[in-house]
C-alpha positions as CSV (number, residue, x, y, z in Angstrom):
1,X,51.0,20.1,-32.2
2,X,48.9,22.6,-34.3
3,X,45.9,24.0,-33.0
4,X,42.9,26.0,-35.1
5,X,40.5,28.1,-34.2
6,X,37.7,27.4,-36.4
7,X,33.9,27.6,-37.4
8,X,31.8,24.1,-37.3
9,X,28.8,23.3,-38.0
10,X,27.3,20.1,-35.5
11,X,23.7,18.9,-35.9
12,X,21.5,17.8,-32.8
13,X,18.5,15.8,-32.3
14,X,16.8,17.3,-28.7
15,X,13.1,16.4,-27.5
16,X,11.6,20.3,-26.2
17,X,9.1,19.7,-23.4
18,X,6.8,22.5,-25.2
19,X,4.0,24.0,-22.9
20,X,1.1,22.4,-25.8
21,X,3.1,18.9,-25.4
22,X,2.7,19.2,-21.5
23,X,-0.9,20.3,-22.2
24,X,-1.5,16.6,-24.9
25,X,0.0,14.3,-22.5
26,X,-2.5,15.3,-19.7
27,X,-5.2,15.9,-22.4
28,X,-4.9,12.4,-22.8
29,X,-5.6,11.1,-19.0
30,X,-8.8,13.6,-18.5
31,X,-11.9,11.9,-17.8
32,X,-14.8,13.5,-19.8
33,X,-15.6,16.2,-17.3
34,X,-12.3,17.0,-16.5
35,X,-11.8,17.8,-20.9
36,X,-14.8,19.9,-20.2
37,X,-13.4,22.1,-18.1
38,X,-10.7,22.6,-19.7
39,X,-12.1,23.6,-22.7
40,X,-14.5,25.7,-21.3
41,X,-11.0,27.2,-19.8
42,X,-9.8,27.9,-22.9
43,X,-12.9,29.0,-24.5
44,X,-12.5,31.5,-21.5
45,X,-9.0,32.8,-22.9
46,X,-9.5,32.4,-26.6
47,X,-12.0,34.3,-28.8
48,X,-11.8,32.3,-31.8
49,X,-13.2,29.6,-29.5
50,X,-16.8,28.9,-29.4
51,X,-18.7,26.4,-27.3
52,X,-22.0,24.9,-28.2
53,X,-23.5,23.0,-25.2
54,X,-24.6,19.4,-25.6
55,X,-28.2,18.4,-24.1
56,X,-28.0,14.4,-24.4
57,X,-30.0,13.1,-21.7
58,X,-29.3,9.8,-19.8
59,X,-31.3,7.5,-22.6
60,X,-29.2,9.0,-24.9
61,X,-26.3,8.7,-23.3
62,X,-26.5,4.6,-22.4
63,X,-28.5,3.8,-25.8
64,X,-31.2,1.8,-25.4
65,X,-30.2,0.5,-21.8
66,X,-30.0,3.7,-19.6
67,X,-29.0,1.9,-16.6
68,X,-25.7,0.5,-17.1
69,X,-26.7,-2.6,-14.4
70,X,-29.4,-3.6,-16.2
71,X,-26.4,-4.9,-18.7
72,X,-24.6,-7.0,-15.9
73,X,-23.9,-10.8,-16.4
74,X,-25.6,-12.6,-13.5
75,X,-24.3,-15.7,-14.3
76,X,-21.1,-14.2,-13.6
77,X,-20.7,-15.4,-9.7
78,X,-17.7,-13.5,-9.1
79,X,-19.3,-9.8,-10.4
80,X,-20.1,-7.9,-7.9
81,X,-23.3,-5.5,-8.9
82,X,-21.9,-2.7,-6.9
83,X,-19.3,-2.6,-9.1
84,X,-21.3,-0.8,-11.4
85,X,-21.6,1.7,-8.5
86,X,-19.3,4.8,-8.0
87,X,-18.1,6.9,-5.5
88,X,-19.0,10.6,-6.9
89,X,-14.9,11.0,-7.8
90,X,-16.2,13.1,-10.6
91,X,-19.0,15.2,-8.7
92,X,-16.0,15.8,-6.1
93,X,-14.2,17.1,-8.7
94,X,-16.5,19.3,-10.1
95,X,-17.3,20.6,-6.2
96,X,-13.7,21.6,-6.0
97,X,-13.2,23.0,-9.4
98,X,-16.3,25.2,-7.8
99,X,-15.5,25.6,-4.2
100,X,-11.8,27.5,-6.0
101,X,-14.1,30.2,-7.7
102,X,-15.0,31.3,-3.7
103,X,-11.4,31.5,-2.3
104,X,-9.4,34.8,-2.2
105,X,-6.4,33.8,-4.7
106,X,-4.7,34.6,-7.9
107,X,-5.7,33.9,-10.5
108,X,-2.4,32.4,-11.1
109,X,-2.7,30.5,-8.2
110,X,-6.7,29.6,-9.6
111,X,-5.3,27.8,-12.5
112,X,-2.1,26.0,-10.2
113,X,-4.9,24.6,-7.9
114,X,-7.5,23.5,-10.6
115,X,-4.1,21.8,-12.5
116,X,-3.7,20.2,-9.1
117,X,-7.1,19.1,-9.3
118,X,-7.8,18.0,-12.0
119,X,-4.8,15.4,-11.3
120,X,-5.9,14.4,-7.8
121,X,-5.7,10.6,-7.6
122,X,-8.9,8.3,-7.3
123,X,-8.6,8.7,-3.2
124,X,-8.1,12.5,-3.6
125,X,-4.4,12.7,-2.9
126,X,-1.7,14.6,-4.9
127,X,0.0,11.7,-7.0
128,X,3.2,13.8,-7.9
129,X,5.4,15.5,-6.1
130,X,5.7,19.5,-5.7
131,X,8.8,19.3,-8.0
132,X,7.1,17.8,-11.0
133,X,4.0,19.9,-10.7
134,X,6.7,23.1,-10.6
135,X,8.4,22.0,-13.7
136,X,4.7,21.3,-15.3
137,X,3.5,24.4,-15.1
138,X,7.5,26.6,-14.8
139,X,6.5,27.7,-11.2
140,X,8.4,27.9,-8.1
141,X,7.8,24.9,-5.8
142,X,7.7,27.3,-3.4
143,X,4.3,28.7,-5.1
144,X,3.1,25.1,-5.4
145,X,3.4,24.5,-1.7
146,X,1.7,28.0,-0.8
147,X,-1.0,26.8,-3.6
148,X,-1.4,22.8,-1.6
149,X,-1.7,24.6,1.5
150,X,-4.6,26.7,0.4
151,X,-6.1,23.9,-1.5
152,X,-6.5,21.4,1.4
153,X,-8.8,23.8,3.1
154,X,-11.0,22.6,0.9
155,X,-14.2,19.9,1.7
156,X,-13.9,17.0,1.5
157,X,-11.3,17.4,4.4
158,X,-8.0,15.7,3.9
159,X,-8.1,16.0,0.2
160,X,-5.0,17.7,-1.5
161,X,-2.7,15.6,1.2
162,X,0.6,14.1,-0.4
163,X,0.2,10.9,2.0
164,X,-1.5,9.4,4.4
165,X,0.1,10.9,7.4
166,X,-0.3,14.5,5.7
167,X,-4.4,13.6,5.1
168,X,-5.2,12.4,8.9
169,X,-2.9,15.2,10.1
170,X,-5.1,17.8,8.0
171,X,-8.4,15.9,9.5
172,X,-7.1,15.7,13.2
173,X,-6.1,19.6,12.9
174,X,-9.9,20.5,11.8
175,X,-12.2,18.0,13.6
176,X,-9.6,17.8,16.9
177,X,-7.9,21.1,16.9
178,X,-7.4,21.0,20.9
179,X,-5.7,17.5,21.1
180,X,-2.2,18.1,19.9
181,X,-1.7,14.3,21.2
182,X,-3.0,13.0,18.4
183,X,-1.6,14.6,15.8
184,X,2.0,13.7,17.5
185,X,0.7,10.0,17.2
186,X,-0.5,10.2,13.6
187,X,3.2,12.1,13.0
188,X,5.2,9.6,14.8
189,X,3.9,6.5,16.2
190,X,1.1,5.4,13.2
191,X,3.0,2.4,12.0
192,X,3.0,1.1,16.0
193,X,-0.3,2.2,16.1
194,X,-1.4,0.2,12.8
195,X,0.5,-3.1,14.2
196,X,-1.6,-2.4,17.6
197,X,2.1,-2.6,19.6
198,X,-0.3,-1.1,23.1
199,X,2.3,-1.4,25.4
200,X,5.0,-0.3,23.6
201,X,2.7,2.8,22.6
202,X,1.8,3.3,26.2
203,X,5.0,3.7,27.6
204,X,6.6,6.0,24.7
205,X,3.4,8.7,25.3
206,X,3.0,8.2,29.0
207,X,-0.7,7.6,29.1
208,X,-2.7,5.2,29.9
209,X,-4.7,2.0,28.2
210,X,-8.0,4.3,28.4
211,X,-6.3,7.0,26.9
212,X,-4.5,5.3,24.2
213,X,-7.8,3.3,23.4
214,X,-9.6,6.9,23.1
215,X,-6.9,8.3,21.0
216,X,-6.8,4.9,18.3
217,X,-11.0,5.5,18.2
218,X,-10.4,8.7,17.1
219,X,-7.8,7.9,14.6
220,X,-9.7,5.1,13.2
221,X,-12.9,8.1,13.0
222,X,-11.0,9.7,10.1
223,X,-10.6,9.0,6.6
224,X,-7.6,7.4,5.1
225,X,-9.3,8.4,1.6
226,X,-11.0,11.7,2.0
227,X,-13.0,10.5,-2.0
228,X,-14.5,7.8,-0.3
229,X,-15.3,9.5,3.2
230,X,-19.6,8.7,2.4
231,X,-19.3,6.2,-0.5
232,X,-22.9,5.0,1.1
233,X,-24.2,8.1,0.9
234,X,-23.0,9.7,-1.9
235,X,-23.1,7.0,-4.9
236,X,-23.8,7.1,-8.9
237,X,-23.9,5.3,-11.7
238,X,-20.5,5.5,-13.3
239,X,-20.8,7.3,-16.8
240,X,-18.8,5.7,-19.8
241,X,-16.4,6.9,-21.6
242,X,-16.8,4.2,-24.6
243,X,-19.4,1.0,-25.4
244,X,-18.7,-1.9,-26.5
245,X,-22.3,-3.7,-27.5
246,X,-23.1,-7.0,-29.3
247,X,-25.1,-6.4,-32.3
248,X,-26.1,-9.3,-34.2
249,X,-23.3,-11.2,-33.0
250,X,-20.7,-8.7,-33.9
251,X,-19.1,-6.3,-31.3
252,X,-19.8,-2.3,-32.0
253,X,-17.8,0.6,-30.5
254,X,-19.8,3.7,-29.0
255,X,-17.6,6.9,-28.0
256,X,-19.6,8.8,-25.5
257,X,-18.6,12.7,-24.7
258,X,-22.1,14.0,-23.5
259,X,-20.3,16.3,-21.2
260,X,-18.3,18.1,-23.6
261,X,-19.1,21.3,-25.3
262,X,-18.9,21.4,-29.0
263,X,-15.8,23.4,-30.5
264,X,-16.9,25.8,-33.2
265,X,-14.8,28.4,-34.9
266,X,-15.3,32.4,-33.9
267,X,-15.1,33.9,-37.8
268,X,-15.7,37.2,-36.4
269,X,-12.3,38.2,-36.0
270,X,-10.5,35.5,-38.5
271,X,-10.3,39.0,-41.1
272,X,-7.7,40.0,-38.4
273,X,-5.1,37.2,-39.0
274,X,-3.5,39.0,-42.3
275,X,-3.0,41.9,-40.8
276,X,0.4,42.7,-39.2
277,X,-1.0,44.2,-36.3
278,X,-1.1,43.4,-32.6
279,X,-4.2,42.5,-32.6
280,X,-3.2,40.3,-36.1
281,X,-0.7,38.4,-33.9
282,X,-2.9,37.7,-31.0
283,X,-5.2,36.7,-33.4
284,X,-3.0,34.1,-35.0
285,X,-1.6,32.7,-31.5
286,X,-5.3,32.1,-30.9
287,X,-5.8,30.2,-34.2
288,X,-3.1,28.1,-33.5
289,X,-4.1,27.3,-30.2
290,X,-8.0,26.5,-31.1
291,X,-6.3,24.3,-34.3
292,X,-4.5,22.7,-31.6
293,X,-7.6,21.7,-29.6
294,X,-9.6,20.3,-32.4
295,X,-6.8,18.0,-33.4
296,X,-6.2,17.3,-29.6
297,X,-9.6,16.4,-28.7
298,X,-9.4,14.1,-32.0
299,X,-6.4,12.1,-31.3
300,X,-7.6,11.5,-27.8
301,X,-10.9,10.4,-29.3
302,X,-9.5,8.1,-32.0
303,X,-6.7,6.2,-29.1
304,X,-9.3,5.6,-26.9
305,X,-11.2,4.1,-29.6
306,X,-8.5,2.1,-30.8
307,X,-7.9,0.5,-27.2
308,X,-11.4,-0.8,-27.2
309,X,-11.2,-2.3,-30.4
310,X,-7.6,-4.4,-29.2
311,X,-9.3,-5.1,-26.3
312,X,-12.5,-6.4,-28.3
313,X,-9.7,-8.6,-30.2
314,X,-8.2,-10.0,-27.0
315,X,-11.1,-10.6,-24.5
316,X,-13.9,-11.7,-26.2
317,X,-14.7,-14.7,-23.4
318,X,-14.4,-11.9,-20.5
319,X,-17.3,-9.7,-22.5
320,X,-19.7,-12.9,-22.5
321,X,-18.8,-14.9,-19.6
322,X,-17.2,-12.2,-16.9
323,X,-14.0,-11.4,-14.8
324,X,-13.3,-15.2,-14.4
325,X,-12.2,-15.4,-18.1
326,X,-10.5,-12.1,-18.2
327,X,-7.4,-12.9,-20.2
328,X,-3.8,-11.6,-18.8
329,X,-3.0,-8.7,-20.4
330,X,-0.9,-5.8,-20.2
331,X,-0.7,-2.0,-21.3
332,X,2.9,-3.1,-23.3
333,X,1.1,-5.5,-25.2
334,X,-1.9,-3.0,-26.0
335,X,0.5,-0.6,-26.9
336,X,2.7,-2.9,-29.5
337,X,-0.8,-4.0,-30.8
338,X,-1.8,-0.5,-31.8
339,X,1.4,1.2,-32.7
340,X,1.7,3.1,-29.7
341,X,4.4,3.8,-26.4
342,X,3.5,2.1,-23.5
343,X,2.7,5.2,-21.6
344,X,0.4,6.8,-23.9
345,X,-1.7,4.0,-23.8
346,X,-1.6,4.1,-19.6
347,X,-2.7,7.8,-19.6
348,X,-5.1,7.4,-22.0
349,X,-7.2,4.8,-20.0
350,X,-6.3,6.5,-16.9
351,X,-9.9,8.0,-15.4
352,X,-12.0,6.3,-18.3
353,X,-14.8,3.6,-17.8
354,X,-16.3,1.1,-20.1
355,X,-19.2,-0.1,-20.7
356,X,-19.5,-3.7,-21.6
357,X,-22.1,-6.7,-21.9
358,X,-21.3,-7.5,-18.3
359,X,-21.2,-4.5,-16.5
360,X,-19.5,-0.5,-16.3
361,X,-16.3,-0.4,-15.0
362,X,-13.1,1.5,-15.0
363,X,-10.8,0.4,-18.1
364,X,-7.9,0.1,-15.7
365,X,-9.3,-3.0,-14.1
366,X,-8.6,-5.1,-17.4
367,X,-5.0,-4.4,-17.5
368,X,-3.3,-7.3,-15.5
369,X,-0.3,-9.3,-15.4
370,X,-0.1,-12.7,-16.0
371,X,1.3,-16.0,-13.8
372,X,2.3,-18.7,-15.9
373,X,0.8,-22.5,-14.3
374,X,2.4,-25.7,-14.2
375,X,1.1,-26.9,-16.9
376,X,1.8,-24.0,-19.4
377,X,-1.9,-22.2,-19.1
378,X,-2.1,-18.4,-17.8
379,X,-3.8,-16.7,-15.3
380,X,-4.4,-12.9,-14.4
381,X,-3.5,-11.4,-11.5
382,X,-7.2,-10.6,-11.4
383,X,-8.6,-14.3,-11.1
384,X,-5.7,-14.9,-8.9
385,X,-7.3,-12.1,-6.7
386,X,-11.0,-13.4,-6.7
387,X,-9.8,-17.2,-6.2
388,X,-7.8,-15.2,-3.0
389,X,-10.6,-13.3,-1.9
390,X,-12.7,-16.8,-2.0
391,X,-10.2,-18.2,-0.1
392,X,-9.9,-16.2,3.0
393,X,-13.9,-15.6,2.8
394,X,-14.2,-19.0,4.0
395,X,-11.4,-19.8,6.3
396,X,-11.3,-20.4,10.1
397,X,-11.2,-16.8,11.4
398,X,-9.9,-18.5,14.8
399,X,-6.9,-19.9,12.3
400,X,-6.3,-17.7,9.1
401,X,-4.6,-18.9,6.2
402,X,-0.9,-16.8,6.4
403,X,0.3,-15.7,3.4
404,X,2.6,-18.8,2.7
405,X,-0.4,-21.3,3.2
406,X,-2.5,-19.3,0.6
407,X,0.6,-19.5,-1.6
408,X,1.1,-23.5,-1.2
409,X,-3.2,-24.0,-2.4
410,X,-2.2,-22.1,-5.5
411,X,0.7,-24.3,-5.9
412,X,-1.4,-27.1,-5.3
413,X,-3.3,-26.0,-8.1
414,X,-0.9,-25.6,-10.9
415,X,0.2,-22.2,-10.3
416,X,3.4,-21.3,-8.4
417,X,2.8,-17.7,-6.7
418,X,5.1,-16.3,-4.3
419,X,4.3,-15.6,-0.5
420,X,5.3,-11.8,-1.4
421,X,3.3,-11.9,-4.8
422,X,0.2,-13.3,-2.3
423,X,0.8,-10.3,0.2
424,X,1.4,-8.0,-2.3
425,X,-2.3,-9.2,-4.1
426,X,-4.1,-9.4,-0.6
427,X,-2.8,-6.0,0.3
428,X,-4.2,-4.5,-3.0
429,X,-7.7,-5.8,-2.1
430,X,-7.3,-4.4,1.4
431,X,-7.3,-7.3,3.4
432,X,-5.2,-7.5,6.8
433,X,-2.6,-10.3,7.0
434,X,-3.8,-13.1,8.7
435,X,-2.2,-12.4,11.8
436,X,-4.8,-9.0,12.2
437,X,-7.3,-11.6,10.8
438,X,-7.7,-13.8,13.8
439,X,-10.5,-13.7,16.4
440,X,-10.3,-14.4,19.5
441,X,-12.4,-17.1,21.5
């Protein structure tokens, strides 16, 4: 056998997770105020950016209707008005973003919390793990944890928590500091706690009923979603992302960014960028980086535009009659409908409401699966959800429909749902199971 040492040539294909590419992908899932700030972050680091403030006041901003309720279909039984109500998610934000300006930090570890932020789920919890926010922004996760740590001293309380045991933990250490008790129950025992096992409880802690009562009252005092801890008090009208009007029966598409500066070029120092200087190569890194912008901002502006008009296409009955006619339909068939992967089209309406003839809503809440029926119709998952919140509305609270009972009405009725399907739906629209249902007397 004759071996040779030789020269070859081999040609690859590899996909390079560039720092820009990190930086479209979660261009893409900002809300409006969360692109604002960061392009007023890199308007901070790049002097070839310039920012011109918008000044569009609320009548501008919702067209002729500046109240997006006064839009809302009342012959729609099953839309709730408050729907059209928000938590201040976005205000929250913006109080964070803030409160990190008055912390003693880095200000690498400034722009890991504001990433952080700027990501927190709609509760206020960290969605990814410490790994993938290392790897995001090539950081240790050792730096990420020392960053968490230091962000969840921040108000609301419990916000920057990884779970739920992690955000009533943080809460129980602030409001409770002197009961270590409690947080051993919220570390160890909240899942007996949650299935209200007393005796079992009782005997593992050594304490008594009164004490175990006092110790669940406190529990139940702290928020499970530090976002929503004064919804009541603290509540907005949610501002759109896009419109969708009827004009002379024709539907029209509005793209709203009154939050975002404008992005003008700096010519002051463009003479620079022929030069083979230092200062010539900053100068060109930052042209690259502001041409990057521009054509970011755009491509998020045209997708976003482009999933209102498919959805225009698909669920014309939903925007004049409401939820009840809201067609099945998922972010898959969006995405083959416009060209685009699947989870482009999921970041991209991730954080953004609509505005419709019926009402302002997050975009999220008209992507659903479908459930095929006996008699080869289709239903969303979201009327199966309002038919299953009517349902257990008006049962006997002394005996509650169980899951399988709710799943035989459906069947009944031409659709065949699962008992797990049912628990999983009644779960999402946080009701208990019908065992923690029941009344007694």
């Amino acid at each position: 056998m004759i071996m040779e040492l030789g020269l070859f040539q081999k040609q690859t294909m590899n996909l390079v997770m560039t720092t820009e590419l990190r930086q479209s992908i979660a261009l893409l899932q900002y809300s409006a105020l969360e692109l604002s700030h960061f392009i007023q972050e890199h308007a901070t680091e790049n002097p070839l950016i310039e920012l011109e403030e918008q000044t569009l006041g609320l009548d501008n901003y919702y067209g002729e209707s500046s109240s997006a309720s006064r839009t809302v279909n009342t012959q729609d039984n099953n839309f709730n008005p408050l729907s059209t109500i928000a938590s201040k998610n976005s205000n929250r934000c913006e109080d964070l973003l803030e409160q990190v300006n008055y912390l003693s930090i880095t200000k690498q570890e400034q722009k890991i919390m504001k990433y952080i932020i700027l990501n927190l789920d709609d509760h206020g919890y960290i969605p990814m793990q410490d790994r993938k926010i290392a790897e995001d922004l090539c950081i240790s996760t050792e730096k990420v944890a020392k960053v968490i740590d230091k962000l969840q001293q921040l108000e609301p309380i419990g916000v920057g928590a990884r779970n739920l045991k992690e955000c009533l933990t943080i809460q129980a250490k602030h409001y409770y500091p002197d009961n270590p008790l409690l947080t051993c129950v919220i570390a160890e025992y909240l899942d007996l706690l949650a299935d209200k096992k007393w005796q079992e409880l009782g005997k593992l802690l050594n304490i008594s009923k009164e004490e175990l009562s006092e110790l669940a009252n406190l529990i139940t005092s702290l928020h499970p979603r530090p976002y929503s801890a004064s919804v009541d008090s603290e509540t907005q009208i949610l501002y759109p992302d896009v419109s969708i009007e009827k004009v002379n029966g024709e539907y029209s598409i509005t793209f709203h960014d009154p939050f975002m500066p404008k992005v003008r070029l700096n010519e002051a120092y463009l003479h620079l960028k022929q030069t083979q200087s230092n200062a010539g190569a900053f100068i060109r890194e930052n042209y690259h980086k502001y041409k990057w912008l521009i054509k970011s901002i755009e491509q998020r502006k045209t997708t976003i535009i482009n999933i209102t008009k498919a959805i225009v296409e698909r669920q014309q009955p939903f925007l004049e009659k409401g939820f009840t006619h809201l067609k099945p339909m998922t972010l898959k068939e969006i995405a083959d409908q416009i060209g685009m992967h699947e989870s482009t089209i999921s970041r991209a309406t991730s954080n953004k409401v609509i505005r419709t003839p019926i009402g302002c809503f997050e975009m999220r809440k008209l992507f659903t699966g479908k459930i095929a029926g006996d008699n080869g119709t289709e239903a969303s998952a979201t009327q199966i959800k309002l038919r299953l919140k009517q349902l257990i509305q008006q049962e006997n609270r002394k005996r509650p429909l169980s899951d399988q009972k709710l799943a035989d009405h459906f069947k009944k009725n031409g659709i065949t749902i699962s008992r797990r399907t049912i628990a999983k739906y009644r779960e999402e629209l946080n009701i208990l199971s019908s065992s923690k249902r029941k009344t007694i007397g």
